[in-house]
C-alpha positions as CSV (number, residue, x, y, z in Angstrom):
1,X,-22.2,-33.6,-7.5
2,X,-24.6,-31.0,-8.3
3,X,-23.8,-27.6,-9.6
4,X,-23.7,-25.1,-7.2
5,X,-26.1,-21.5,-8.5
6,X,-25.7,-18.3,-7.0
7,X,-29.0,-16.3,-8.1
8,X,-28.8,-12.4,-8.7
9,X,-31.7,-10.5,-8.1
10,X,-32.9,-13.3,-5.6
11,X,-36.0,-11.7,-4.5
12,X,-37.3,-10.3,-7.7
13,X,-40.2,-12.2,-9.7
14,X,-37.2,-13.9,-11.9
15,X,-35.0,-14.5,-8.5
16,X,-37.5,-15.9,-6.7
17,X,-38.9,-18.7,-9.9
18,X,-34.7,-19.4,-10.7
19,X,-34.1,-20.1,-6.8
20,X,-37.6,-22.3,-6.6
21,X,-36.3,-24.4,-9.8
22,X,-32.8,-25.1,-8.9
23,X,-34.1,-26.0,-5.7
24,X,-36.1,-28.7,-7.3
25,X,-33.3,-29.9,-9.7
26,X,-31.3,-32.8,-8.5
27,X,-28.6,-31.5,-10.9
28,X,-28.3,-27.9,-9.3
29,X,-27.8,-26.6,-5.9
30,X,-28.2,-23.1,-4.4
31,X,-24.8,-21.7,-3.3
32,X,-26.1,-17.9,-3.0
33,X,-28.3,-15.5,-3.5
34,X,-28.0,-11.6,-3.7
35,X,-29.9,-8.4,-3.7
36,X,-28.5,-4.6,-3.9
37,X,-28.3,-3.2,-0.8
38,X,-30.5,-2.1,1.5
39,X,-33.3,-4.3,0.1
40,X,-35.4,-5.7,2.5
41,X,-34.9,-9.5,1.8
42,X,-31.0,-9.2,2.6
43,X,-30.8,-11.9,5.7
44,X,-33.4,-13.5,5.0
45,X,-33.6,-17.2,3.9
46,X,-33.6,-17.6,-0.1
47,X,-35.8,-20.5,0.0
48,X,-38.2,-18.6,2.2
49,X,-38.6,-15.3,0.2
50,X,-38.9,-17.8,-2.9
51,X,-41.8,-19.6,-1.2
52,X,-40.1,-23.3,-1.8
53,X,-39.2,-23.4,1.8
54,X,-35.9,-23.0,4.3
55,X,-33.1,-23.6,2.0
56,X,-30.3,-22.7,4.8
57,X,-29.2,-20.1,1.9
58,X,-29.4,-16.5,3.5
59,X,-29.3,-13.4,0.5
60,X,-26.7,-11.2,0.8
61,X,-25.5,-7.9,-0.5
62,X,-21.8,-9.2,-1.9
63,X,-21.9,-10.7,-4.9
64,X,-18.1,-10.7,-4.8
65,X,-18.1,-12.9,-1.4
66,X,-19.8,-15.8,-3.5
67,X,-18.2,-15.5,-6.5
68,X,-16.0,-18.7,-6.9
69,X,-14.8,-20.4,-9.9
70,X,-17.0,-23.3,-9.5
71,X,-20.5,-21.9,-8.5
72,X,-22.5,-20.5,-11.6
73,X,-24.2,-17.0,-11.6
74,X,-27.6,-16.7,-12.6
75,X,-28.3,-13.0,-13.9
76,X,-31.6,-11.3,-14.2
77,X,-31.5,-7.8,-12.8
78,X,-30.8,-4.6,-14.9
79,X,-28.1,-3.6,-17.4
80,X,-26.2,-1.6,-14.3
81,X,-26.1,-4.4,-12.2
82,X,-25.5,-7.1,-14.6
83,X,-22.6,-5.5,-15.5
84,X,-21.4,-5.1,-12.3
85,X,-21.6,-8.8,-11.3
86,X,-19.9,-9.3,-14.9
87,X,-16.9,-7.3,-13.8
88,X,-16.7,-9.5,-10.2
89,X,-17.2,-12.6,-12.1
90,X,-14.0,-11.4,-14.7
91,X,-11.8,-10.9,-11.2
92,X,-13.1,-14.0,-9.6
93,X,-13.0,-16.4,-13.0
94,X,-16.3,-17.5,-11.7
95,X,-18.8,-18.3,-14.6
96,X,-22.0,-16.0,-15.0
97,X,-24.9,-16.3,-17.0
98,X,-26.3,-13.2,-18.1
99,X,-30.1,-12.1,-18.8
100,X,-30.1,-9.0,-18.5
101,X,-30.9,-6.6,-21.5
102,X,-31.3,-3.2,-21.7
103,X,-27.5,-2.6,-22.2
104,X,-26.5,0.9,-23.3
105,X,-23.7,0.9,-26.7
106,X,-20.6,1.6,-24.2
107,X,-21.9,-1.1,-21.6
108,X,-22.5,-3.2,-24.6
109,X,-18.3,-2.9,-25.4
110,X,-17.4,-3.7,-22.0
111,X,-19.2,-6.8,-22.2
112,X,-16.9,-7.7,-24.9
113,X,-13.9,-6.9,-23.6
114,X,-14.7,-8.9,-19.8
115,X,-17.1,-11.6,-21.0
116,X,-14.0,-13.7,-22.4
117,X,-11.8,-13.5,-19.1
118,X,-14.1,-15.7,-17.4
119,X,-16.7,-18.4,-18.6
120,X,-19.9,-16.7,-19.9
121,X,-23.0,-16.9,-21.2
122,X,-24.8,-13.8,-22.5
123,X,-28.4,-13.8,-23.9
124,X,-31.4,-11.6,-24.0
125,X,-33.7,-14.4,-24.2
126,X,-32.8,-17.3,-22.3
127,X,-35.2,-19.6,-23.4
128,X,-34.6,-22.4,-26.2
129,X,-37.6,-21.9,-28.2
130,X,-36.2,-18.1,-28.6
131,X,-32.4,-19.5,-29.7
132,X,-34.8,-21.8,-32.2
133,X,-37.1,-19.0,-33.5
134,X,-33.6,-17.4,-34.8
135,X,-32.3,-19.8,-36.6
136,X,-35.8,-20.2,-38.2
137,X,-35.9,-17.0,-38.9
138,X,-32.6,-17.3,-40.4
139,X,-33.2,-19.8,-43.0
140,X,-36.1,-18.3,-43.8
141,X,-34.7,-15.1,-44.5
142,X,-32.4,-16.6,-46.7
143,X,-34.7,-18.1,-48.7
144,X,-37.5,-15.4,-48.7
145,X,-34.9,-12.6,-50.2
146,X,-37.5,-10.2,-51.7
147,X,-39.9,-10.2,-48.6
148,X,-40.2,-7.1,-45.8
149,X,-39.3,-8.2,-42.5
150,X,-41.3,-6.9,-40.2
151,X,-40.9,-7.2,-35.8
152,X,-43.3,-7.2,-33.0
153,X,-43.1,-7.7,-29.2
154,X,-45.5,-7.1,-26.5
155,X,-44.2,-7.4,-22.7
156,X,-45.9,-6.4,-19.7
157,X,-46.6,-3.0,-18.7
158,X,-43.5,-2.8,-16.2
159,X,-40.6,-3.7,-18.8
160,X,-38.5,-0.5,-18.6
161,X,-36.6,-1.1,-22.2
162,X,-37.6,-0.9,-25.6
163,X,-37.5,-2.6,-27.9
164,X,-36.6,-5.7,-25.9
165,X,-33.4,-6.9,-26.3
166,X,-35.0,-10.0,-28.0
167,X,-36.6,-8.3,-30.8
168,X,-33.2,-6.7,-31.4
169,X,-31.4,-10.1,-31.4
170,X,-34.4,-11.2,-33.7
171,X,-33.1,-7.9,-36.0
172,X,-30.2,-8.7,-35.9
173,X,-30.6,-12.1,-37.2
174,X,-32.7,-10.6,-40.2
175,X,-29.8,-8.1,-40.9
176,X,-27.2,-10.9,-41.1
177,X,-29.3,-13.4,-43.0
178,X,-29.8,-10.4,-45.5
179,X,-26.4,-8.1,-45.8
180,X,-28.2,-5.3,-44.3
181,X,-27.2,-3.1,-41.0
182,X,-29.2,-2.0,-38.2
183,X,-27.5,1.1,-38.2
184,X,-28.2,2.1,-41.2
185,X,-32.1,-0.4,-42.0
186,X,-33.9,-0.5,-38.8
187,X,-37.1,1.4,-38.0
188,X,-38.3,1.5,-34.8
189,X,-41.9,2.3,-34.9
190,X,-43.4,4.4,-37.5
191,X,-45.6,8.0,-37.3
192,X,-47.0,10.7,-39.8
193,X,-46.2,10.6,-44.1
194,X,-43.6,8.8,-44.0
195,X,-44.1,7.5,-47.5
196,X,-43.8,4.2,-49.1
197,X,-41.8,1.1,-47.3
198,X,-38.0,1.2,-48.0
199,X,-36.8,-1.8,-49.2
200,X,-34.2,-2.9,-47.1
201,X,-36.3,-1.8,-43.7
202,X,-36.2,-4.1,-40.9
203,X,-39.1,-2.6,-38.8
204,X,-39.1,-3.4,-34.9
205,X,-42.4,-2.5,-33.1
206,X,-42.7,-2.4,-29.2
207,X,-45.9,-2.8,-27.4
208,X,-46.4,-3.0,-23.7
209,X,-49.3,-4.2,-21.6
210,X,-50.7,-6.1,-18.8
211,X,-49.0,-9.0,-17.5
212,X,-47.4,-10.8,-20.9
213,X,-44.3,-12.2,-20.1
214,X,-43.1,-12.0,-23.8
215,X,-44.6,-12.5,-27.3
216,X,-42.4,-12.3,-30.8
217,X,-43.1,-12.1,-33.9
218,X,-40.8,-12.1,-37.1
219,X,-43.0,-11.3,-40.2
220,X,-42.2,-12.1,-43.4
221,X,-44.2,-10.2,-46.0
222,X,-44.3,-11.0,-49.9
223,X,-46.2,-10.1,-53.0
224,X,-49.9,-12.7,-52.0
225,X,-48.2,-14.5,-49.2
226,X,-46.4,-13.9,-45.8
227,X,-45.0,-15.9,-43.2
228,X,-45.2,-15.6,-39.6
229,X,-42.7,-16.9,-36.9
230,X,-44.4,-16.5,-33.2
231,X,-42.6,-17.1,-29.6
232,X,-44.8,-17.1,-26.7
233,X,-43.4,-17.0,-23.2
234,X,-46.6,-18.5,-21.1
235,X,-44.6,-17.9,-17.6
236,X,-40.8,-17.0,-16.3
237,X,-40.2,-20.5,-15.9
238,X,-39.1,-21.1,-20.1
239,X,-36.6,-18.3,-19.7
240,X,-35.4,-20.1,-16.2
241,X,-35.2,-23.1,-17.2
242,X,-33.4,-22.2,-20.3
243,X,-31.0,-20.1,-18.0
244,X,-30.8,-23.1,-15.5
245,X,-29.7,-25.1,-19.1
246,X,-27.1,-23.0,-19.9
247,X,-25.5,-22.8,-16.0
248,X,-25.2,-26.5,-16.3
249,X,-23.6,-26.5,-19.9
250,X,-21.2,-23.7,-18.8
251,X,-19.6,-25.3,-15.7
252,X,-17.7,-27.2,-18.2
253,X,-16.2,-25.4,-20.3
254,X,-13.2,-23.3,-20.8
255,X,-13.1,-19.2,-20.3
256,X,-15.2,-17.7,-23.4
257,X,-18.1,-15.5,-24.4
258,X,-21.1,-17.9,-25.4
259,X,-24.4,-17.9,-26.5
260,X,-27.4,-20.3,-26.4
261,X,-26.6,-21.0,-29.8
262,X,-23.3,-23.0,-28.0
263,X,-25.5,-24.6,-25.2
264,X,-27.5,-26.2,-28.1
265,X,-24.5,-27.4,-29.5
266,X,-25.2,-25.5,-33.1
267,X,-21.6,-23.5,-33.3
């Protein structure tokens, strides 16, 4: 039987591309799809506000009212929100996979504490060329020891959050491959004298712009010679069908707090 998806954020650009490919996916079916209220698109047919056509699928306002323990929720509104439909998902043991970045230190901890009372997936990058890049980026920082990492990501000019919550999984991946903190090592952007390079600096650099869906890029910079790791996100659809990927992998398993490291099978 095919899974059945409830989409968050069903009309937005990332709504409308998730409802259009589980549409398409004999493995998936849509179940629900919700907007905050008051939008515009709430009664209105999913599949018709996607474009795919009349899916008999009509978005709501309640996430709560399709919230069951066997459909899968597909997150990628804001941090808010996202947290929100992670609370609803806790009450209802109904598996959620979560998107969203932008998450603020104390939303961050709730996350924590509710992602294991239900099944979850939580990513800021949902596509598996991203869950690859970091365990490149990994060995190679473990092998590279004396050379300055060095982060840069370019999204389009709407993005809200900085630096994206990507780059700062990336930076985090540098600080564990290397015994260093990003409390106490990370430089976000750089202005003025500010003197030679510290050596244990992990530097993340935001830049914003047109219509770029994502670009990252882990430098690696030694003494004649550096290395550079590059993710490009051409279109939504990598980060869909990575999320699409993980819904599937998540209906069966028990109540926990995974990553796409675990819907790769790598932990």
């Amino acid at each position: 039987m095919p899974t059945p998806i409830v989409v968050c954020g069903a009309a937005g650009r990332m709504g409308k591309t998730l409802i259009g490919l589980v549409a398409q996916n004999d493995a998936t079916r849509l179940a629900g799809a919700v907007e905050v209220a008051g939008h515009p698109a709430i009664g209105k047919d999913a599949g018709e506000v996607a474009g795919v056509g009349h899916l008999g699928v009509a978005i709501g306002d309640d996430f709560a009212a399709v919230a069951t323990a066997d459909a899968v929720a597909l997150d990628f509104t804001n941090a808010a929100a996202a947290l929100e439909h992670l609370r609803t998902a806790a009450a209802h043991k109904s598996p959620i996979v979560i998107g969203s970045t932008g998450f603020t230190p104390p939303q961050q901890a709730e996350i924590e504490q509710l992602a294991p009372q239900t099944r979850c997936v939580i990513a800021p990058n949902m596509s598996v060329g991203i869950a690859v890049l970091q365990r490149l980026v990994r060995d190679a920082v473990q092998a590279l020891p004396d050379f300055d990492p060095e982060i840069v990501e370019m999204h389009h000019r709407m993005k809200i959050d900085a630096p994206s919550g990507t780059a700062l999984a990336l930076a985090r991946t540098v600080a564990e491959a290397s015994g260093r903190t990003l409390a106490n090592d990370a430089v976000y952007g750089r202005d003025g004298v500010i003197g030679q390079r510290q050596k244990n600096e992990i530097a993340v650099l935001a830049l914003r712009g047109g219509d770029v869906v994502g670009d990252h890029t882990v430098i690696l910079a030694g003494l004649g010679e550096r290395l550079e790791l590059t993710h490009r996100a051409q279109s939504r659809e990598s980060l869909a069908r990575g999320a699409i990927r993980a819904a599937l992998w998540l209906a069966g398993q028990p109540a926990g707090h995974y990553s796409m490291h675990d819907v790769l099978g790598w932990r």
